[in-house]
C-alpha positions in Angstrom: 98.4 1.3 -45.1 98.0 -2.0 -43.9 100.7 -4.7 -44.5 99.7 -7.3 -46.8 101.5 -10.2 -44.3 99.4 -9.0 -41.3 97.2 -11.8 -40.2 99.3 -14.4 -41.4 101.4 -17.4 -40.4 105.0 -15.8 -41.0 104.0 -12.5 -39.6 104.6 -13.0 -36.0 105.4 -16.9 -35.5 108.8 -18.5 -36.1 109.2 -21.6 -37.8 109.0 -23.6 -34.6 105.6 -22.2 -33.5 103.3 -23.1 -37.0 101.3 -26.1 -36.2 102.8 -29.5 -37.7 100.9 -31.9 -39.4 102.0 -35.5 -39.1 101.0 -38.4 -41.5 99.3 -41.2 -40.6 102.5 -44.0 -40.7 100.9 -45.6 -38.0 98.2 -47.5 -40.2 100.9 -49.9 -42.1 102.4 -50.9 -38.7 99.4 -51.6 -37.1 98.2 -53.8 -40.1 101.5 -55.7 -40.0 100.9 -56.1 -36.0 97.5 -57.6 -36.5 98.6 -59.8 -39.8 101.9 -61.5 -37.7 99.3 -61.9 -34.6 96.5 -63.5 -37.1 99.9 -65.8 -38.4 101.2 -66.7 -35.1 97.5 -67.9 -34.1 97.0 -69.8 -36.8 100.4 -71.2 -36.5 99.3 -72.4 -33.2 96.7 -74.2 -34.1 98.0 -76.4 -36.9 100.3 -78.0 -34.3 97.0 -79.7 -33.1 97.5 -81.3 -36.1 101.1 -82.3 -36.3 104.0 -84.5 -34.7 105.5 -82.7 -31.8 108.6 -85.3 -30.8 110.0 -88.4 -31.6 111.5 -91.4 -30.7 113.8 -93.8 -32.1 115.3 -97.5 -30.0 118.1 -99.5 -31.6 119.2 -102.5 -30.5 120.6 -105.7 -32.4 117.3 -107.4 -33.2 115.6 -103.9 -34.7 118.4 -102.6 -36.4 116.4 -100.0 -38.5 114.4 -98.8 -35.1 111.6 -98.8 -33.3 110.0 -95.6 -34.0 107.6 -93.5 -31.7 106.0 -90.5 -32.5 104.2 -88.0 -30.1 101.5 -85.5 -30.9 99.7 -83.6 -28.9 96.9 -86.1 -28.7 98.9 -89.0 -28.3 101.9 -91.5 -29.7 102.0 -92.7 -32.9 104.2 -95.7 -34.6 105.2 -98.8 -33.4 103.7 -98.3 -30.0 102.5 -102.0 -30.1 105.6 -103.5 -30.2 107.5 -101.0 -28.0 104.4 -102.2 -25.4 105.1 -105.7 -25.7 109.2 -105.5 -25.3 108.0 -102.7 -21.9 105.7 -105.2 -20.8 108.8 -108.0 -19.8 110.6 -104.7 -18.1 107.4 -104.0 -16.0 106.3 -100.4 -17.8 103.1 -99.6 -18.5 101.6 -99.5 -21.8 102.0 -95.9 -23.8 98.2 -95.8 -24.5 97.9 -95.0 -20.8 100.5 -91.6 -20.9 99.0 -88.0 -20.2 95.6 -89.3 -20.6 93.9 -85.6 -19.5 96.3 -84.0 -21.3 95.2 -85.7 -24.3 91.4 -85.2 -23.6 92.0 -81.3 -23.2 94.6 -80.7 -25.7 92.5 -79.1 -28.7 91.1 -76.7 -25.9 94.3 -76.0 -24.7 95.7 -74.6 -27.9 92.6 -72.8 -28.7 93.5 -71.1 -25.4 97.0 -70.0 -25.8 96.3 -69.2 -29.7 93.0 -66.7 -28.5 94.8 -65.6 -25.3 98.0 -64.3 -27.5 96.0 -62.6 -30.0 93.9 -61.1 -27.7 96.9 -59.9 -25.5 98.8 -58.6 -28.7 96.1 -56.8 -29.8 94.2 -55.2 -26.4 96.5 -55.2 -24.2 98.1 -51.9 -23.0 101.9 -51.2 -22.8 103.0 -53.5 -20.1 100.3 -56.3 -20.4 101.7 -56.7 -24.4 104.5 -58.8 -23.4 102.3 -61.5 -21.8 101.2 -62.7 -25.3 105.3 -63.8 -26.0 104.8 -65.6 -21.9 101.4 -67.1 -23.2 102.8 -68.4 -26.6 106.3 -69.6 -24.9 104.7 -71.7 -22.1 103.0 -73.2 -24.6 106.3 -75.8 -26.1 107.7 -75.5 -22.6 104.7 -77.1 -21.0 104.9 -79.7 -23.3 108.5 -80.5 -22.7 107.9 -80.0 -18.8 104.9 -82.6 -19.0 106.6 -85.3 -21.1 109.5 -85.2 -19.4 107.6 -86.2 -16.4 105.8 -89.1 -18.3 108.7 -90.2 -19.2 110.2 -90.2 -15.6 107.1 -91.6 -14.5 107.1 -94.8 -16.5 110.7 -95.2 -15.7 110.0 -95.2 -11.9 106.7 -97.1 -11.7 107.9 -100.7 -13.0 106.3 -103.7 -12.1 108.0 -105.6 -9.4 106.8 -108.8 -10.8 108.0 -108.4 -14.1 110.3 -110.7 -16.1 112.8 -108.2 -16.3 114.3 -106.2 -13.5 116.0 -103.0 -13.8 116.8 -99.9 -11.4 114.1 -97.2 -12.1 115.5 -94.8 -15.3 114.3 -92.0 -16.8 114.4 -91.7 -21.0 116.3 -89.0 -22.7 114.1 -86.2 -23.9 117.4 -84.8 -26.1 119.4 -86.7 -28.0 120.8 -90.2 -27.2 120.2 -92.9 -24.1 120.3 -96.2 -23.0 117.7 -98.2 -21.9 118.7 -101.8 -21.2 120.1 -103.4 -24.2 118.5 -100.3 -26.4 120.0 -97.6 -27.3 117.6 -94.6 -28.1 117.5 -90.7 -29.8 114.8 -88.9 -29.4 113.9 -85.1 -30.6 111.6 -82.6 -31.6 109.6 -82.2 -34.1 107.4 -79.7 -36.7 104.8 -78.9 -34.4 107.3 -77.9 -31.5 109.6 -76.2 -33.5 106.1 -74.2 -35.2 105.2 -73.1 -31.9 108.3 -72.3 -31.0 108.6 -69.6 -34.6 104.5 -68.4 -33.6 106.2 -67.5 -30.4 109.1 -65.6 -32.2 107.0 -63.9 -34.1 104.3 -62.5 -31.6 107.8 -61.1 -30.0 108.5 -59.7 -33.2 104.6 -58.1 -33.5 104.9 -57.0 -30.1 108.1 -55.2 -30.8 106.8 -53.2 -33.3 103.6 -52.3 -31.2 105.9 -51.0 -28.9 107.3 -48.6 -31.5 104.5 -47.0 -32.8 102.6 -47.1 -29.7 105.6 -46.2 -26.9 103.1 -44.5 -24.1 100.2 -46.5 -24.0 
């Protein structure tokens, strides 16, 4: 007589041996991946569109301030009269600061935004990380650049100007003193924005990395 249980799976295999069947969990994560990398690049893009530092000069004639605003394609404010108080110090004109920079801004941040997002998305296990370096370069470029603007107009004064003082260089944190003006400057939305698209492609990465750990 033939055994009923011949032929099948408890017969002759232990527990360990039957084939498992896993359920696909993987879906949700990789939908959440692709959702904070479609954020972060939009994130990068509207700081096209929005104030990225700012400026303020006190001194006992403009007691409410002078205020200057920078965006990413240019500065904003009371630039005319801030020109015309630089202009008895010898400084050039802000109109004339990071003039290329300006010109190729809009392409730059379509750049880092499609470079992250590709990088998230395509890139193998070791590449991944390169769209957190592409996305943080992207507020520390700005602060490297302006900070050498700033140095720049602060060491290139016109010798023949009213006004003579030794070359300076203008706080990019917090508080200074330039002549008889005392100044605050810090950053704004868009630079803190980049800074959270940043955070969050880390974030997306991250999680890649857990539901995808050989790749």
């Amino acid at each position: 007589m033939i055994s009923d249980t011949v032929g099948s799976p408890a017969a002759g295999l232990a527990p360990r041996d039957l084939p498992v069947v896993t359920a696909p969990v993987r879906r949700p994560r990789r939908w959440a991946v692709a959702g904070a990398g479609l954020l972060a690049t939009a994130m990068f893009a509207s700081t096209y569109f929005m104030q990225w530092w700012s400026f303020i000069l006190y001194a006992p004639q403009y007691p409410a301030g002078l205020r200057l605003t920078v965006s990413l394609t240019g500065v904003s404010g009371d630039v005319d009269e801030v020109d015309r108080l630089n202009h008895y110090i010898g400084m050039a004109s802000l109109t004339h600061a990071a003039p290329t920079e300006r010109a190729l801004a809009g392409y730059g941040v379509a750049i880092v935004a499609a470079a992250s997002l590709v990088l998230l998305l395509g890139a193998g296990r070791r590449l991944r990380w390169l769209a957190v370096a592409v996305g943080a370069a992207f507020p520390a470029l700005f602060i490297a650049d302006s900070s050498y603007w700033l140095y720049r107009f602060g060491h290139h004064l016109n010798a023949h100007a009213p006004l003579r003082l030794s070359p300076f260089t203008p706080e990019m944190f917090g508080n200074g003193t330039i002549g008889q003006f005392m100044t605050f400057a810090k950053p704004e939305v868009g630079f803190w924005v980049a800074c959270a698209a940043t955070a969050l492609l880390a974030g997306a990465v991250r999680l890649r990395w857990s539901e995808d750990p050989v790749r």
